[in-house]
C-alpha positions as CSV (number, residue, x, y, z in Angstrom):
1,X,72.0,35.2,208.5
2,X,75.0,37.3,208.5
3,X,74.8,37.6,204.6
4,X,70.6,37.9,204.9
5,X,71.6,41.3,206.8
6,X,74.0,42.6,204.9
7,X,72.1,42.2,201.9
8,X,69.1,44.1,203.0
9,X,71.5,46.6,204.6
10,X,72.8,47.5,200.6
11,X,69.2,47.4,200.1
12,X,68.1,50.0,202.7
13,X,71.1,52.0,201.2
14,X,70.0,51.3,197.7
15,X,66.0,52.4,198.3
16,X,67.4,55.7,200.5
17,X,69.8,56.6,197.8
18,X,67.5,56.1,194.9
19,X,64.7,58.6,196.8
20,X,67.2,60.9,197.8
21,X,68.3,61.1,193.6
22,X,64.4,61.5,193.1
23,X,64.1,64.0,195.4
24,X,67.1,65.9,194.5
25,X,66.9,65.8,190.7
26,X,69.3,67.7,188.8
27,X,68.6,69.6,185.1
28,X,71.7,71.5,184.0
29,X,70.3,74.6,181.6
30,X,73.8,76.5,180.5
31,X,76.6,75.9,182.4
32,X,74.2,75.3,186.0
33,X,72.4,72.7,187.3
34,X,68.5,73.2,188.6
35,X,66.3,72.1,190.6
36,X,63.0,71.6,189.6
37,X,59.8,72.6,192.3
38,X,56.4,72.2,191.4
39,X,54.4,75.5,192.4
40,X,51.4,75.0,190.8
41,X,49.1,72.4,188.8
42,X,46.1,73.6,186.8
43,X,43.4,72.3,184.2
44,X,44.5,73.9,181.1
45,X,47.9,75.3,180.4
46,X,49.6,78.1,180.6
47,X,51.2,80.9,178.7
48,X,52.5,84.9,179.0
49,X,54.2,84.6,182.4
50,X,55.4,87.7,184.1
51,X,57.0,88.1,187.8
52,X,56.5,91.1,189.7
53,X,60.3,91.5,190.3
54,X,58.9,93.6,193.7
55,X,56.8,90.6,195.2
56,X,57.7,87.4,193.0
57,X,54.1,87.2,192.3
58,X,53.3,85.3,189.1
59,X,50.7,86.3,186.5
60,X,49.4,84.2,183.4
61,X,46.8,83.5,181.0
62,X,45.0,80.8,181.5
63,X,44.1,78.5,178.3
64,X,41.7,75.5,178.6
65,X,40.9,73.8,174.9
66,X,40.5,76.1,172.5
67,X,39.8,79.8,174.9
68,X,41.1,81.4,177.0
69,X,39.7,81.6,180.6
70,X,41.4,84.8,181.9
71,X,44.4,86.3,183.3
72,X,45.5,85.2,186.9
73,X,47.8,85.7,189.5
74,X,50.0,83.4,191.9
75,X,50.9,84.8,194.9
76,X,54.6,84.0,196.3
77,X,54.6,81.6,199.1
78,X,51.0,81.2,199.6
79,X,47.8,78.9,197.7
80,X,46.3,81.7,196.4
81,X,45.9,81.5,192.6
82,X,43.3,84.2,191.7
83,X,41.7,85.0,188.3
84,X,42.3,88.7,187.7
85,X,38.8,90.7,188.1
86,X,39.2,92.2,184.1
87,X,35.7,93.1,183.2
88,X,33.4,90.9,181.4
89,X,33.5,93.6,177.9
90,X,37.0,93.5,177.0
91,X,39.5,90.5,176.7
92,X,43.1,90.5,179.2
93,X,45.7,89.1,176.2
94,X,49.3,90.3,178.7
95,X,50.8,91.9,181.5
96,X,53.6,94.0,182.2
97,X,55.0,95.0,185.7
98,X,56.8,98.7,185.7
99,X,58.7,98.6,188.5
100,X,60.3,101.8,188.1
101,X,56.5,103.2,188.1
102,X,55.3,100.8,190.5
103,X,52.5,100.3,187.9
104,X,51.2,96.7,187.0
105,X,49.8,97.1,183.5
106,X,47.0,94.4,181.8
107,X,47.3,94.8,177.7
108,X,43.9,94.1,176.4
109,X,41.7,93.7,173.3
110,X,40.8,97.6,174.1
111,X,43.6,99.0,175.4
112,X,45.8,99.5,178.4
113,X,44.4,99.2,181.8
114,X,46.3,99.0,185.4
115,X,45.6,96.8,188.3
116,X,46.0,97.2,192.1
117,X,46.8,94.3,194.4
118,X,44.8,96.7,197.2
119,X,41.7,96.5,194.9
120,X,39.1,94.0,193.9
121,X,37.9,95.3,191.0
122,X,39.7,96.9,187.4
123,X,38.6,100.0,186.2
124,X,36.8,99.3,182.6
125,X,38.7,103.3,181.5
126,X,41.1,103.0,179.2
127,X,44.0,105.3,180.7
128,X,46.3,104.9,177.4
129,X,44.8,104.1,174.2
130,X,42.1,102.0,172.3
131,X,44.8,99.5,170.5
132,X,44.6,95.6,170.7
133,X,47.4,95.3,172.9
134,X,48.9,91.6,172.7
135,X,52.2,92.2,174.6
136,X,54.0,94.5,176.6
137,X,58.2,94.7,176.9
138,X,59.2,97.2,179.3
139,X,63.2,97.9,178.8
140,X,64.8,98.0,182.1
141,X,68.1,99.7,180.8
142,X,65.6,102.6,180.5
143,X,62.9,101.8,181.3
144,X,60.9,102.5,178.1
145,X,57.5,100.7,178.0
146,X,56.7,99.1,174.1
147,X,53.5,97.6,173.1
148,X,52.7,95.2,170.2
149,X,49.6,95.7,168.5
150,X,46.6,94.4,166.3
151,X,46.8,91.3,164.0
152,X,49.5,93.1,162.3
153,X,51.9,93.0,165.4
154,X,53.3,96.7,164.5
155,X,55.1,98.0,167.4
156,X,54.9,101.1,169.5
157,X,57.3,103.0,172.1
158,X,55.7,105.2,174.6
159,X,57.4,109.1,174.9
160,X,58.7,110.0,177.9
161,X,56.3,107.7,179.9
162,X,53.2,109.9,179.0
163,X,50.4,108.2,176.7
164,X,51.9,109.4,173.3
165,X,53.5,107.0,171.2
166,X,55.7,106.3,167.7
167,X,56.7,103.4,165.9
168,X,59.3,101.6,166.7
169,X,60.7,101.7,163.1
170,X,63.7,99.4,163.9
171,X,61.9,96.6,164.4
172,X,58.0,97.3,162.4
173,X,56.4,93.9,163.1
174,X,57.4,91.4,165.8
175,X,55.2,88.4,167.7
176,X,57.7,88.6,170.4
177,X,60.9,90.9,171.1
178,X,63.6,91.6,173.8
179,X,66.0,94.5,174.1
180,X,69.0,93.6,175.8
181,X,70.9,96.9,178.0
182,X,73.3,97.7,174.9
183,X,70.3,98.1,172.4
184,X,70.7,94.6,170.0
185,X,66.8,93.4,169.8
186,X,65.8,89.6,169.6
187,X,62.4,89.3,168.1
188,X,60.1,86.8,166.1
189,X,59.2,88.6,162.6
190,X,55.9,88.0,161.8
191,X,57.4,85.1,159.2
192,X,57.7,82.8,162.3
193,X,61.3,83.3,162.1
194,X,64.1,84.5,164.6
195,X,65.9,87.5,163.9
196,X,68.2,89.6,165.7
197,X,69.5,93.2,165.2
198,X,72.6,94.5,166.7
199,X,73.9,97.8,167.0
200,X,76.9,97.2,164.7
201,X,74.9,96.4,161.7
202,X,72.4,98.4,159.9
203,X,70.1,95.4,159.0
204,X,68.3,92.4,160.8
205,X,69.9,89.3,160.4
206,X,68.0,85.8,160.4
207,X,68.6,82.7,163.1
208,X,69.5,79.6,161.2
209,X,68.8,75.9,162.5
210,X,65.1,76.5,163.9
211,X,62.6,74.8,161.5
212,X,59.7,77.7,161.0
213,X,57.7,77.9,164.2
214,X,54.6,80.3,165.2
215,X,55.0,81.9,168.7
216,X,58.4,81.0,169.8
217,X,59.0,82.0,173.7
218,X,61.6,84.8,174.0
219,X,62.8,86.0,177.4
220,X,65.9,87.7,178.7
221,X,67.5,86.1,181.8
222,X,68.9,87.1,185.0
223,X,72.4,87.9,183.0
224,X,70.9,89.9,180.0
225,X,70.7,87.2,177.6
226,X,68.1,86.2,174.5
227,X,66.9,82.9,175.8
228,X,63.9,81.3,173.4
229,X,62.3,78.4,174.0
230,X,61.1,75.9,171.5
231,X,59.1,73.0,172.4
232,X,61.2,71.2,175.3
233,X,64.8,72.9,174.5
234,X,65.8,76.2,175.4
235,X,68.6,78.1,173.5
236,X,70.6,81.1,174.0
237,X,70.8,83.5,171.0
238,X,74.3,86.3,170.6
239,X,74.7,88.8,168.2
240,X,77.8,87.1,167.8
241,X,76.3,84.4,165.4
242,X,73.5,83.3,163.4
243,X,73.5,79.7,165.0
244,X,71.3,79.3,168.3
245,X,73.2,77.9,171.3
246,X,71.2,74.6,173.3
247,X,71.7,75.4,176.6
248,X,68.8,73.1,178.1
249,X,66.5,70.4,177.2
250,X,63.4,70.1,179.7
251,X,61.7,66.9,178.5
252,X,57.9,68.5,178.1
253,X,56.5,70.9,175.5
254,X,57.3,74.9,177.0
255,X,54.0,76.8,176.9
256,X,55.5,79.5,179.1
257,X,59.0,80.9,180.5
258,X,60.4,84.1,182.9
259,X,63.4,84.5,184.7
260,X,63.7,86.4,187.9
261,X,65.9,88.6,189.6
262,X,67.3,86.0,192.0
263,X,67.9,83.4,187.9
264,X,65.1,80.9,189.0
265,X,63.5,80.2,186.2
266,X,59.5,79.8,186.1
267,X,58.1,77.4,183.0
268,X,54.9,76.1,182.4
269,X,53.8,73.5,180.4
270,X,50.2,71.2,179.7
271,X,49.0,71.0,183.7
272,X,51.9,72.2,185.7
273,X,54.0,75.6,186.7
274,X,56.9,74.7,187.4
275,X,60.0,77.1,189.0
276,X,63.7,75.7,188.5
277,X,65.9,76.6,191.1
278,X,69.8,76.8,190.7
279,X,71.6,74.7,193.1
280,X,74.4,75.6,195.6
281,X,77.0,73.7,195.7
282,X,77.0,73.1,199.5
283,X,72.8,72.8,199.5
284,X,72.4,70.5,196.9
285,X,68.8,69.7,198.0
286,X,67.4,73.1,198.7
287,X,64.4,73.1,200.6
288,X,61.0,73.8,198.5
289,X,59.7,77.2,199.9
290,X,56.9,77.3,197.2
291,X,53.3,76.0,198.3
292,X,52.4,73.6,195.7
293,X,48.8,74.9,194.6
294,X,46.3,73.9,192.1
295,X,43.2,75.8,189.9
């Protein structure tokens, strides 16, 4: 009987242990360790994340099959997931949050338009421009606003924050791009391939060891670094080298990525939103403060 007890005693131990290892799964991603919440499930996937660094609000365009069903918005900390009320005549293809200007911009298929949180409608007036706007960087060393645009992908910089605009020569046609604080730009050339151009050199320099991919996923993190995202791995890119750096592998194709200011990372893939959490040493099972929600 003695033994009887003790065995189910190692059990009990064994059952505890294993939920508590579920529960407090680990995913290293550099040289930290991560804890992975679900904040949100929905029927489609999704892609184009941007935080309001004010509110750690999430916004995203929703895809379901082949279309797109709209731009929404996840409010922190509640259940709220609400499609953004962009009018039924033009298409919402981005967002970017100005925090300088306190200005949440929607890129669209006709323009530039803004959008309130106080208001439950978006103005159908274009306030800057006519362009097919398919992404917006702003640059937070200076907080420059850049636009990509048309099936061409050329690339603008606003002038002094009014509604003028030039070319961005230094980079003419990009799917994606990232300007770190010392000026080296990270961007996808319109040949599906990496590049990077530094301020010591006088010419942009290819990434080698990615097969050619459409649409890579490039984000700066909470320390100012290129991080891409390529199916399930994610890699940090240097000016220092031409050679990509694995810092992560996530197990599940990467539709979408952002970083925030506080280094959680939010990533989305087929069905789920998911935010990864660094760990503290001395809370390695942080509580979830996210209400799981679902469209």
């Amino acid at each position: 009987m003695l033994a009887l007890n003790k065995t189910i005693a190692i059990l009990s131990v064994a059952v505890i242990s294993g939920l508590g290892a579920e529960r407090c799964a680990r995913t290293k991603i550099g040289s930290e360790f991560y804890k992975r919440q679900l904040i949100a499930t929905i029927d489609g996937y999704a892609t184009g994340i941007t935080i309001d660094p004010r509110t750690e609000n999430l916004f995203f365009i929703l895809h379901k099959r082949n279309y797109t069903k709209g731009i929404y918005l996840l409010t922190h900390g509640s259940l709220g997931i609400k499609e953004l009320p962009v009018p039924d005549e033009i298409i919402g293809q981005c967002v970017g949050v100005d925090s300088a200007a306190n200005t949440i911009y929607i890129g669209t298929n006709q323009g530039l338009i803004t959008y309130d949180y106080s208001r439950t409608e978006i103005s159908a007036e274009r306030p800057i421009g006519d362009d097919d706007v398919r992404s917006i960087f702003i640059d937070k060393s200076d907080n420059q606003m850049y636009i990509t645009t048309g099936a061409n992908h050329e690339i603008f910089r606003f002038v002094n924050g009014s509604a003028a605009v030039q070319r961005y020569e230094k980079i003419p046609k990009a799917y994606s791009f990232v300007l770190d604080k010392k000026g080296n730009a990270f961007y996808e050339y319109v040949d599906g391939r990496l590049y990077f151009f530094s301020t010591d050199f006088y010419e942009p320099v290819q990434y080698k060891g990615f097969t050619r991919e459409l649409k890579f996923i490039l984000r700066l993190n909470h320390h100012d670094e290129a991080i891409v995202a390529v199916k399930g791995s994610l890699f940090r890119l240097t000016t220092q080298s031409i050679l990509p750096v694995k810092i992560g592998q996530l197990g599940f194709k990467i539709t979408g990525m952002a970083f925030d200011n506080r280094n959680n990372v939010i990533v989305s893939t087929k069905g789920k939103i998911y935010r990864y959490k660094p760990v503290d040493s001395n809370d390695p099972c942080p509580p979830d403060d996210y209400f799981m929600t679902s469209i």
